[in-house]
GUKE-283777 format. One record per residue (C-alpha): residue number from 0; chain; y, z, x. Coordinates in pm, 1 decimal, always signed. Layout:
N
{num=NUM, cadena=A, c2=Y, c3=Z, c1=X}
...
//
This chain:
286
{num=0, cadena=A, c2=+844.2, c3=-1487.8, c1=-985.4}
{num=1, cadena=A, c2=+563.1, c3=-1670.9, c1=-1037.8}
{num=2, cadena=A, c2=+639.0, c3=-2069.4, c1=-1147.2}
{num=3, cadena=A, c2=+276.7, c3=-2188.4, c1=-1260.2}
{num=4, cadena=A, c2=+54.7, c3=-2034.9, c1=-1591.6}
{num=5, cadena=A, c2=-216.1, c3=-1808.7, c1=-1472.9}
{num=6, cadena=A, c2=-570.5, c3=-1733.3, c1=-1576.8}
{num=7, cadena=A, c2=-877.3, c3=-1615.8, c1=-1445.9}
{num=8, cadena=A, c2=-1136.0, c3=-1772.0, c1=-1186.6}
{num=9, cadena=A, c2=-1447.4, c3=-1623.7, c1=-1460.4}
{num=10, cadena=A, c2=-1559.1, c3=-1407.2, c1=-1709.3}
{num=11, cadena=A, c2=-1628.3, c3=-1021.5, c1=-1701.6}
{num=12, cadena=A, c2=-1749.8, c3=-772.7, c1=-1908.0}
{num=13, cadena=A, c2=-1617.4, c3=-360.7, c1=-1968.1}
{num=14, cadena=A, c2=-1721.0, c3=-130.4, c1=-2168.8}
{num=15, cadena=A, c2=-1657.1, c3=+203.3, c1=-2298.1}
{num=16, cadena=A, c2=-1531.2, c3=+373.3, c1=-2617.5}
{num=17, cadena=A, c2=-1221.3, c3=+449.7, c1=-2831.8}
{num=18, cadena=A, c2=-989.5, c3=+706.0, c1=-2743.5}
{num=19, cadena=A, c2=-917.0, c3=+804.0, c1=-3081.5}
{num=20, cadena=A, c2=-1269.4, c3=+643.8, c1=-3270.9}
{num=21, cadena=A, c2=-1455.2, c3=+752.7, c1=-3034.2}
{num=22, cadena=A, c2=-1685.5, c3=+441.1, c1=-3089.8}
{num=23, cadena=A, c2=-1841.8, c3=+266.5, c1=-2816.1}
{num=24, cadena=A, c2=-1740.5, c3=-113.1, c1=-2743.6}
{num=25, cadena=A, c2=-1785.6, c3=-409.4, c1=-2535.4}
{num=26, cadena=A, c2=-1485.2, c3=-627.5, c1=-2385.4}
{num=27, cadena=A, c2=-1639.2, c3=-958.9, c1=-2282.9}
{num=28, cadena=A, c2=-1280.5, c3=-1148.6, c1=-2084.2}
{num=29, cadena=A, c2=-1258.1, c3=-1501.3, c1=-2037.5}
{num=30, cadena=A, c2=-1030.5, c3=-1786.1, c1=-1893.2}
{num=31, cadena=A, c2=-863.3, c3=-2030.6, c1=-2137.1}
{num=32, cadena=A, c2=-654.7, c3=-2317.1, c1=-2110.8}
{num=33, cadena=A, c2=-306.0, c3=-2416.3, c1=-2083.5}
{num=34, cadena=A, c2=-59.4, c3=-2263.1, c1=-2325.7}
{num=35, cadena=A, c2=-324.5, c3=-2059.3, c1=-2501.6}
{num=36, cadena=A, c2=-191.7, c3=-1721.7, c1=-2455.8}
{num=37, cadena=A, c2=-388.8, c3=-1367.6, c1=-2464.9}
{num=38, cadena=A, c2=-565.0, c3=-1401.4, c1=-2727.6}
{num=39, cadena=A, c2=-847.6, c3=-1073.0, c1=-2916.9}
{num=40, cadena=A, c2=-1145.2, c3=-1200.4, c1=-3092.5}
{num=41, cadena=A, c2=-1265.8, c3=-918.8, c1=-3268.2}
{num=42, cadena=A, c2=-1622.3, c3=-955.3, c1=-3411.2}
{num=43, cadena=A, c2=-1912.6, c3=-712.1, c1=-3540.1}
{num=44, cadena=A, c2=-2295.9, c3=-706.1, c1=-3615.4}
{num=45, cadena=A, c2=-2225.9, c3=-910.7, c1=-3944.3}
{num=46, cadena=A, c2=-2098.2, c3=-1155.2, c1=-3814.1}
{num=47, cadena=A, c2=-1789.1, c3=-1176.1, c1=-3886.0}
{num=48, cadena=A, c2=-1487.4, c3=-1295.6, c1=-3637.8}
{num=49, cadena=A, c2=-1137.7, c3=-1332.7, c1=-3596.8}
{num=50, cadena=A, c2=-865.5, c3=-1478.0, c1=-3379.8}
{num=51, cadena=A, c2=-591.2, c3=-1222.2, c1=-3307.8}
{num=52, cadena=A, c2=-290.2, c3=-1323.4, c1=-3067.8}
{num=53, cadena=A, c2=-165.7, c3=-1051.4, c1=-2876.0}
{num=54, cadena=A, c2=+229.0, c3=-1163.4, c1=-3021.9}
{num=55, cadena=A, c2=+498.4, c3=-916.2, c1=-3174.4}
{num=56, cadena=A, c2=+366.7, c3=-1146.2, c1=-3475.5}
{num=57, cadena=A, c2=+68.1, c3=-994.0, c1=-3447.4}
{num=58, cadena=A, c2=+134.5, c3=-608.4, c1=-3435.6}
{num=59, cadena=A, c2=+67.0, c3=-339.4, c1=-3686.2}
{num=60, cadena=A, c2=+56.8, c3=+27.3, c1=-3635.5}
{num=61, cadena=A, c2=+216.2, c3=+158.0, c1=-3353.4}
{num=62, cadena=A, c2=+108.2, c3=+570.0, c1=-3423.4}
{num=63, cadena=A, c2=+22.4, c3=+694.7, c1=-3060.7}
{num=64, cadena=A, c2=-87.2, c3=+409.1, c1=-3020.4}
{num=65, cadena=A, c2=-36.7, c3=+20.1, c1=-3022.8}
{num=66, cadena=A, c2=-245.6, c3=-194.7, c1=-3262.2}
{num=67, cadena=A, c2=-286.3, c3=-547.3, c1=-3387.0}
{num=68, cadena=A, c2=-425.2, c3=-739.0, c1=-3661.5}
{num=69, cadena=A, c2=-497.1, c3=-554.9, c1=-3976.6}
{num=70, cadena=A, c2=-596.1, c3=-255.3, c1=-4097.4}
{num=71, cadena=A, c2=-960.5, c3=-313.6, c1=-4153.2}
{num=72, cadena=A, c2=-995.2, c3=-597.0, c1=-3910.5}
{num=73, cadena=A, c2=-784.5, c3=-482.1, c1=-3602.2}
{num=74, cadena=A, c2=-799.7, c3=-410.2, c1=-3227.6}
{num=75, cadena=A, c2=-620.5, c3=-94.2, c1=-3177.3}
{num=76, cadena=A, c2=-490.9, c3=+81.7, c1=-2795.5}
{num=77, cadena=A, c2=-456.3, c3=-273.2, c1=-2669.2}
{num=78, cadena=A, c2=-147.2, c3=-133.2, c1=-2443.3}
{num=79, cadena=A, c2=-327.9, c3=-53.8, c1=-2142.4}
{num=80, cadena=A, c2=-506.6, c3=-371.9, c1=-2158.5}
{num=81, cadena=A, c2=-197.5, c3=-602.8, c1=-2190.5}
{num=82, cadena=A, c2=+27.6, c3=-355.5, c1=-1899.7}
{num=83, cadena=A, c2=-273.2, c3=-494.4, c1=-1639.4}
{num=84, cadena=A, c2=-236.6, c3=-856.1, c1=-1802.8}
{num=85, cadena=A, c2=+88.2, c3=-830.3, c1=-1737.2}
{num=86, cadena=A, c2=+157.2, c3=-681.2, c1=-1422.8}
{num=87, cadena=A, c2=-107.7, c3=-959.3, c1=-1240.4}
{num=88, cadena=A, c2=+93.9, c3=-1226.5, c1=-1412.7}
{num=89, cadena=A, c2=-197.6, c3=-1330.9, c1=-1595.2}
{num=90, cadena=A, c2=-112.6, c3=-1598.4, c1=-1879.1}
{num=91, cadena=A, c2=-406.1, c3=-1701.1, c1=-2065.0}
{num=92, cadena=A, c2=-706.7, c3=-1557.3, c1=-2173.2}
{num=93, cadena=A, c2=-967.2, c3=-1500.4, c1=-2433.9}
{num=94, cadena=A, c2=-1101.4, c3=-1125.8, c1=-2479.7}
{num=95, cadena=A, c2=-1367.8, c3=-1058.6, c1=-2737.6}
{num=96, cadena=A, c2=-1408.7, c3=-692.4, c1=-2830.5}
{num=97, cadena=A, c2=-1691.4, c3=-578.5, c1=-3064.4}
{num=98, cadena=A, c2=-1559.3, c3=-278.9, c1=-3201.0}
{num=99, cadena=A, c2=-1237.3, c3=-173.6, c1=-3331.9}
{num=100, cadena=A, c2=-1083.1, c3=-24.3, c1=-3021.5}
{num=101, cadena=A, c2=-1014.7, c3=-145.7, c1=-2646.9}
{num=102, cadena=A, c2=-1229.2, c3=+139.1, c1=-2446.0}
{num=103, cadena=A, c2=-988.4, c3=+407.7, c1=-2246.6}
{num=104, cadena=A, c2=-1202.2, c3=+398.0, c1=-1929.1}
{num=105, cadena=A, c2=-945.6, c3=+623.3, c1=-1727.7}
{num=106, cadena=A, c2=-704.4, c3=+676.2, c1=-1965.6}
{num=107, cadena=A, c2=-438.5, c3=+405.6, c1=-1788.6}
{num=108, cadena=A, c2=-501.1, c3=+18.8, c1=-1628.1}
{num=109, cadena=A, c2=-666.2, c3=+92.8, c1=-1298.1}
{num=110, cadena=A, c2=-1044.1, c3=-12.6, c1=-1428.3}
{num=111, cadena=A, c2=-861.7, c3=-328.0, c1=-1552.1}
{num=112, cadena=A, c2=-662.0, c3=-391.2, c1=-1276.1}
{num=113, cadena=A, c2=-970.6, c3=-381.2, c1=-1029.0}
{num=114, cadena=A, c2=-1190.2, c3=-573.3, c1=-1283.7}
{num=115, cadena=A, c2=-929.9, c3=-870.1, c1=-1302.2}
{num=116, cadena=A, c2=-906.9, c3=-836.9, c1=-919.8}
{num=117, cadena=A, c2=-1275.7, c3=-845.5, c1=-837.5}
{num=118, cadena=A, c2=-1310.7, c3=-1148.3, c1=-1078.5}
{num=119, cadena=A, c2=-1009.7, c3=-1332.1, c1=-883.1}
{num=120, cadena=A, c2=-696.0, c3=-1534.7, c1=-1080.6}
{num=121, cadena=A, c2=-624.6, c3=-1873.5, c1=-1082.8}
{num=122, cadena=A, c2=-313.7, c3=-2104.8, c1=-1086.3}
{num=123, cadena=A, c2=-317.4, c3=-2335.8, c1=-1395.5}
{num=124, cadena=A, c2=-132.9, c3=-2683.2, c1=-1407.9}
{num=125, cadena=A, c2=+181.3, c3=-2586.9, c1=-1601.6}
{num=126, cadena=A, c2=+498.5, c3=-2390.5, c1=-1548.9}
{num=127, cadena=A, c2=+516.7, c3=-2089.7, c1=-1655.7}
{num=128, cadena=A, c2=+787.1, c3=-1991.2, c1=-1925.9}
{num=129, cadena=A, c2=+1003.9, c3=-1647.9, c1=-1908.6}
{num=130, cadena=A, c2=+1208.0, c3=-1548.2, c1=-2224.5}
{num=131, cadena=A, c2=+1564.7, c3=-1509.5, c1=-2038.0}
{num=132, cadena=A, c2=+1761.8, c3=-1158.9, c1=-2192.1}
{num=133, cadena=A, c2=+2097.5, c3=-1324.1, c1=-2220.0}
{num=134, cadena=A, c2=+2284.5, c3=-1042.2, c1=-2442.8}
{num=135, cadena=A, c2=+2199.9, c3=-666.9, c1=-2459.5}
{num=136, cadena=A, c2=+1945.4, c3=-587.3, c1=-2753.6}
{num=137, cadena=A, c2=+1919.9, c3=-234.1, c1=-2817.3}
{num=138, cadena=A, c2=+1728.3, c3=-34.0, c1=-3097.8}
{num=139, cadena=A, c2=+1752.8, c3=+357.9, c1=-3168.0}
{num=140, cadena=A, c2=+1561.7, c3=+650.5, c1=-3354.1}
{num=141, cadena=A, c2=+1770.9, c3=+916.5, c1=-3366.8}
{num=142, cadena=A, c2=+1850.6, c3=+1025.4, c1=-3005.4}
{num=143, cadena=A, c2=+1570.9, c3=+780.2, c1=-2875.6}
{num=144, cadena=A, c2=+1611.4, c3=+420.3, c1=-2765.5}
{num=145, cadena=A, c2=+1578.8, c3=+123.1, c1=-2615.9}
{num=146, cadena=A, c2=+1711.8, c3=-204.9, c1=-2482.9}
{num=147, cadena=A, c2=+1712.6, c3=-534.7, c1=-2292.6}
{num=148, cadena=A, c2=+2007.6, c3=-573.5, c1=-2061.8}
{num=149, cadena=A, c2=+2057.2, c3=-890.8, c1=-1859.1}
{num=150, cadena=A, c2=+1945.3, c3=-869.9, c1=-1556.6}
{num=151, cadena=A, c2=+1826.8, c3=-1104.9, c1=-1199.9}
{num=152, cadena=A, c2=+1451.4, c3=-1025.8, c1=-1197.5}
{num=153, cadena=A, c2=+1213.9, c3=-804.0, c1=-1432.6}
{num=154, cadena=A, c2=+1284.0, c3=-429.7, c1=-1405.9}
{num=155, cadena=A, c2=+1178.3, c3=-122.6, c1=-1609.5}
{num=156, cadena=A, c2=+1332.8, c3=+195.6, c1=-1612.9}
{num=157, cadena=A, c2=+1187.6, c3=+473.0, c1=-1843.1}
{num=158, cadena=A, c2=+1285.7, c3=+794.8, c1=-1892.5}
{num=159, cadena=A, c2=+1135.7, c3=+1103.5, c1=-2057.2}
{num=160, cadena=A, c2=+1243.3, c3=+1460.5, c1=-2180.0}
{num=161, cadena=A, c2=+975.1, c3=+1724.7, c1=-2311.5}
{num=162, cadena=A, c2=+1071.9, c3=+2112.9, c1=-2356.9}
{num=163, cadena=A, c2=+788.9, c3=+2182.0, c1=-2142.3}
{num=164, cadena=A, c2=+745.9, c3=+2322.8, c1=-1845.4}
{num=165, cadena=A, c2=+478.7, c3=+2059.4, c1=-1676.4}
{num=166, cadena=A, c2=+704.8, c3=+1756.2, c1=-1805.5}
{num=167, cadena=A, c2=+1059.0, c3=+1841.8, c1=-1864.4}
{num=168, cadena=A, c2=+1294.4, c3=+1571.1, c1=-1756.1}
{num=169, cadena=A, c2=+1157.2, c3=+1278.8, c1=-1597.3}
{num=170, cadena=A, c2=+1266.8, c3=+874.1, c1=-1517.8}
{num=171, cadena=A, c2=+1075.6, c3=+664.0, c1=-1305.1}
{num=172, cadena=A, c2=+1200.3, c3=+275.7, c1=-1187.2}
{num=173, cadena=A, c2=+1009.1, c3=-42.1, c1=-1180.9}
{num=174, cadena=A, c2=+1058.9, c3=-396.2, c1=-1008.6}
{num=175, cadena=A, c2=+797.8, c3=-585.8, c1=-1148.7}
{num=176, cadena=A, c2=+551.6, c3=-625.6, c1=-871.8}
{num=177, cadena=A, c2=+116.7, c3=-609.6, c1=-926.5}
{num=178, cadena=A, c2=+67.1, c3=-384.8, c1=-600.6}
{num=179, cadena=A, c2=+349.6, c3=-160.4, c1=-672.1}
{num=180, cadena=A, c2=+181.5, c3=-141.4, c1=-996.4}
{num=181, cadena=A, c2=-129.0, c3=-91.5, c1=-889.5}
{num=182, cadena=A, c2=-49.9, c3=+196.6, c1=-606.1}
{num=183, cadena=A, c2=+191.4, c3=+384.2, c1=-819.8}
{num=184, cadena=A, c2=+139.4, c3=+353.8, c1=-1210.0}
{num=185, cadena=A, c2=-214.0, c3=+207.7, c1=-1307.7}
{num=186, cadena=A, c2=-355.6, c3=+572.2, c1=-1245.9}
{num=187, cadena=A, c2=-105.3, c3=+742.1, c1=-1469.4}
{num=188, cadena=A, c2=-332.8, c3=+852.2, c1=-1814.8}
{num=189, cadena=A, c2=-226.4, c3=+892.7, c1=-2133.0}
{num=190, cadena=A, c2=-142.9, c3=+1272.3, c1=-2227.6}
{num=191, cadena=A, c2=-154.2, c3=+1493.7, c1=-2569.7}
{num=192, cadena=A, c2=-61.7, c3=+1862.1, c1=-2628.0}
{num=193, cadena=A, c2=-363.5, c3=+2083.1, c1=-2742.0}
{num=194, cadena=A, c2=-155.4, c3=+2176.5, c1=-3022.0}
{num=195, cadena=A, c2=-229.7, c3=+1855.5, c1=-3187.2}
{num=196, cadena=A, c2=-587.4, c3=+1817.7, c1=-3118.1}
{num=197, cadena=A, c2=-717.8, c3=+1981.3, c1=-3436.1}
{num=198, cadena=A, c2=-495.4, c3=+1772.2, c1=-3677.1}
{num=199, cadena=A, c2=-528.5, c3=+1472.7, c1=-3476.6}
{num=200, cadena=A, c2=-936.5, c3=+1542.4, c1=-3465.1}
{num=201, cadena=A, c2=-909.2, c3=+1582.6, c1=-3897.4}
{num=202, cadena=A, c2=-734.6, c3=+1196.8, c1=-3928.5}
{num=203, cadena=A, c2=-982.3, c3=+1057.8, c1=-3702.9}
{num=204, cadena=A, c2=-808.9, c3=+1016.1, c1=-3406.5}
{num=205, cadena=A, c2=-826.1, c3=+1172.0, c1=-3054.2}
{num=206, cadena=A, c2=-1206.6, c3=+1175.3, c1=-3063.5}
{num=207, cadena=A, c2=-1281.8, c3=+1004.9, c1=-2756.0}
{num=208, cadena=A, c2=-1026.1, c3=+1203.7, c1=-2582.3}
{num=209, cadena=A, c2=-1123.0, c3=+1417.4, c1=-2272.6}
{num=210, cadena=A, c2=-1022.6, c3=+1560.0, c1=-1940.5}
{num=211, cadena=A, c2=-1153.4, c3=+1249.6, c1=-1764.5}
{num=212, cadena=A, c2=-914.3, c3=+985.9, c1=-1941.2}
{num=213, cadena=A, c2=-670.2, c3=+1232.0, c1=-2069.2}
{num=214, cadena=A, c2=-392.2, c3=+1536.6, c1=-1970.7}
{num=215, cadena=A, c2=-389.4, c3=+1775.3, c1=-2154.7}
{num=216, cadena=A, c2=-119.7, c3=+2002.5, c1=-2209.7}
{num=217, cadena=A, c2=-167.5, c3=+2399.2, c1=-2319.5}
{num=218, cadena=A, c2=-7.5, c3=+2613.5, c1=-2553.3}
{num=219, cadena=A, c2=+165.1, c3=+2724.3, c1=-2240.1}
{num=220, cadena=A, c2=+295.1, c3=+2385.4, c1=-2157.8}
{num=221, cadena=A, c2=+78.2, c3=+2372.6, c1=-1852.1}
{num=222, cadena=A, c2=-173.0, c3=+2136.6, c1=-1738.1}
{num=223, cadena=A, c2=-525.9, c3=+2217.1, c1=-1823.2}
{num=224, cadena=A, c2=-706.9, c3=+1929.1, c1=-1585.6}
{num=225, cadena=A, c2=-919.4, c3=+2081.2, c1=-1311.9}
{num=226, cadena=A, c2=-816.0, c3=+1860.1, c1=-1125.6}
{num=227, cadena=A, c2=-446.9, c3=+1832.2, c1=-1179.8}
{num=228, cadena=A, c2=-215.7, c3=+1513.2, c1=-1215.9}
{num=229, cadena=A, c2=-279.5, c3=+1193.4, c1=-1046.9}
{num=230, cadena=A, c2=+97.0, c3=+1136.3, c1=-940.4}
{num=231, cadena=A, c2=+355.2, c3=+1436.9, c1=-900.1}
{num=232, cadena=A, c2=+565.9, c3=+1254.6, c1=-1211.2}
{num=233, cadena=A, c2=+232.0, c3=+1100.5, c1=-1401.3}
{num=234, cadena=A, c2=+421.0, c3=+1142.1, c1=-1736.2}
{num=235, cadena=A, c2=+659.4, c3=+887.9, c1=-1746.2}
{num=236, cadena=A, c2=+471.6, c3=+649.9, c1=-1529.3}
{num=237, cadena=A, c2=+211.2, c3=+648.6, c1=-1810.4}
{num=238, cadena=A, c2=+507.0, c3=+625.6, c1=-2051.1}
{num=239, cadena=A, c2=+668.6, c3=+281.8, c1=-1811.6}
{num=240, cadena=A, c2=+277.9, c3=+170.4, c1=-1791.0}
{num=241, cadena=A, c2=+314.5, c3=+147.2, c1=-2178.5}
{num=242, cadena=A, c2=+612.1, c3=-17.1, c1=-2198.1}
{num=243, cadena=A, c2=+496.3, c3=-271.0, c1=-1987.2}
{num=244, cadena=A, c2=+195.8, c3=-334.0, c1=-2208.6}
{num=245, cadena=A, c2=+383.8, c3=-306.9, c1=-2509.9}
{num=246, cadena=A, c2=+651.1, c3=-542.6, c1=-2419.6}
{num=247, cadena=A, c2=+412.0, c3=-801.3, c1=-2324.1}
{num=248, cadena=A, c2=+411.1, c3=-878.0, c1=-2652.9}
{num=249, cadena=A, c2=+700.7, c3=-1073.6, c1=-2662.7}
{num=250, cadena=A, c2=+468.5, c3=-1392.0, c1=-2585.4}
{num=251, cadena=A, c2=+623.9, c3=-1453.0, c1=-2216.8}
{num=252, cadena=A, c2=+694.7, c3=-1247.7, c1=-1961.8}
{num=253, cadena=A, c2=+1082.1, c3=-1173.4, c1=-1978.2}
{num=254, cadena=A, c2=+1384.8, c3=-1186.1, c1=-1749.1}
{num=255, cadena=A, c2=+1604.3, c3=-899.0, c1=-1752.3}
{num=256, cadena=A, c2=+1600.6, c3=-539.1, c1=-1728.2}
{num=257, cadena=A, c2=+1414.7, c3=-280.5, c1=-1989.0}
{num=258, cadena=A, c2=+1543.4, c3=+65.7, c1=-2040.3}
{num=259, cadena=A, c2=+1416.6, c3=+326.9, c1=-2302.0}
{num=260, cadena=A, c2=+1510.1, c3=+697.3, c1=-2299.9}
{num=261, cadena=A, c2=+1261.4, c3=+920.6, c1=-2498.7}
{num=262, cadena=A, c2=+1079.5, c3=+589.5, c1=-2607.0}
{num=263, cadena=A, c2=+738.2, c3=+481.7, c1=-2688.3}
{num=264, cadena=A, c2=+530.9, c3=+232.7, c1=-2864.2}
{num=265, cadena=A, c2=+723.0, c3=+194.9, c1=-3186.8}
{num=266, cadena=A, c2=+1024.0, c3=+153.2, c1=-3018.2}
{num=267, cadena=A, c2=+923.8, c3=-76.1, c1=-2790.4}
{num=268, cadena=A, c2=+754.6, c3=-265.3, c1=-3070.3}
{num=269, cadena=A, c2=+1087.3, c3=-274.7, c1=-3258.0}
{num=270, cadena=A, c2=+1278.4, c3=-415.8, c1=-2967.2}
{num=271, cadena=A, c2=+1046.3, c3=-684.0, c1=-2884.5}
{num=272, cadena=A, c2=+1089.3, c3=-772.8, c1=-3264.2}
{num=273, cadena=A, c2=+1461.2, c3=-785.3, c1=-3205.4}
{num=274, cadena=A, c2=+1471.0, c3=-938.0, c1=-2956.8}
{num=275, cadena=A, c2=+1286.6, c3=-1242.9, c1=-3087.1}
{num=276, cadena=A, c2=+1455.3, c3=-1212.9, c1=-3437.8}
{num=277, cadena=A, c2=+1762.6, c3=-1371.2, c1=-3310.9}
{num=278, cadena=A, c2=+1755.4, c3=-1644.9, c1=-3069.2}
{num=279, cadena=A, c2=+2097.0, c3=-1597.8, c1=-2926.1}
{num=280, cadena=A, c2=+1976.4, c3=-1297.6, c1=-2668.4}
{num=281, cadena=A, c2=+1747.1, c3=-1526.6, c1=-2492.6}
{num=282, cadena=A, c2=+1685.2, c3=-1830.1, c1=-2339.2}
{num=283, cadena=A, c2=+1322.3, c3=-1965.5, c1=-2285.7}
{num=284, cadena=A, c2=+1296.1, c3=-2154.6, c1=-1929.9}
{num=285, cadena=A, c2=+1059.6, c3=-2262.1, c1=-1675.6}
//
């Protein structure tokens, strides 16, 4: 595990558009200091700008998606975004985003991944903090849940179950590690049934959706992409690539082990949130 802060060596710019607005928008990234955290600074044409830190404080709706801020002055489908912060280790930077939305590029972190590796990362002058899971935290929905278990290292395991016939069971297994990432999960894109797409289309959402950042499942439960899946299990790698973006949110990257069966972003939203509600299931260390 890495023992100093981390940022980046300079700035870069992506852009794109919404997944669900369908908008197009700009992501200028930039180093910070010390301490600083990831921080959104959402701005538009008026004028107007404002600070978001990407904390468990922070978050608001987590509907297929994960958002912070507020309503009418949020950044929205920040997940894929933070899974590549975290995954390179990266502690402290500044992102300023023009529109509403972080662009879905591919539909997972691999654009990010490359952009943060092209631009190069840089060791900072102060140790790095992990929040230590001393005591199983667990949070449920029904038959869905998910948990923090002590644990010697940072692992992930995620597992899915959809009554279709191009998902069905799946669980996939993580050591946190940024080439492992990389190579086996960045690629995995977010996925939707074609069921949905009409409603989803009538609340404005799913507008930027496509076969290039998006599977798409038919009525059949098969997979309508051309050109198929990206990894034989791309389902619940997407799923863990979440969870790993989600759970940045807890501020510092965390010690222990992460499980969620049937989960997603609200409940990984609502464990980060009890997790930091009571101080006794952690320990923060250098």
């Amino acid at each position: 595990m890495k023992t100093l802060q981390t940022t980046i060596a300079g700035s870069f710019s992506l852009a794109g558009f919404g997944v669900h607005g369908g908008k197009p928008v700009t992501l200028q990234i930039s180093p910070a200091l010390v301490n600083h955290g990831i921080v959104f600074i959402r701005h538009n044409a008026e004028g107007r700008r404002e600070s978001i830190p990407a904390l468990s404080s922070s978050l608001g709706s987590t509907t297929l998606n994960t958002s912070i801020g507020s309503v009418d002055f949020g950044v929205s489908t920040i997940e894929h975004l933070m899974a590549a912060i975290a995954a390179l280790s990266i502690d402290n930077l500044n992102i300023e985003i023009d529109g509403p939305e972080v662009p879905i590029l591919g539909g997972g972190s691999a654009e990010f991944i490359a952009a943060f590796r092209k631009t190069g990362l840089v060791e900072q002058d102060a140790p790095r903090q992990y929040l230590t899971i001393l005591q199983t935290v667990r949070v449920e929905d029904g038959q869905n849940w998910a948990e923090f278990v002590p644990y010697d290292g940072t692992r992930y395991e995620v597992e899915i179950d959809f009554p279709v016939a191009s998902i069905g069971q799946q669980s996939f297994s993580f050591e946190l590690d940024s080439d492992v990432f990389e190579r086996e999960i960045s690629k995995a894109r977010t996925f939707g049934f074609m069921r949905d797409v009409e409603k989803l289309r009538s609340m404005g959402l799913a507008l930027g959706s496509s076969l290039e950042n998006s599977i798409a499942i038919g009525d059949e439960g098969q997979v309508l992409n051309p050109d198929g899946l990206h990894y034989p299990d791309e389902f619940v790698r997407h799923k863990l690539l979440d969870s790993v973006g989600d759970l940045a949110l807890a501020g510092h990257p965390f010690k222990g082990l992460f499980r969620s069966y049937r989960g997603g972003h609200k409940l990984n939203g609502a464990l980060v949130k009890a997790l930091l509600d009571n101080p006794v299931h952690y320990r923060l260390e250098s």
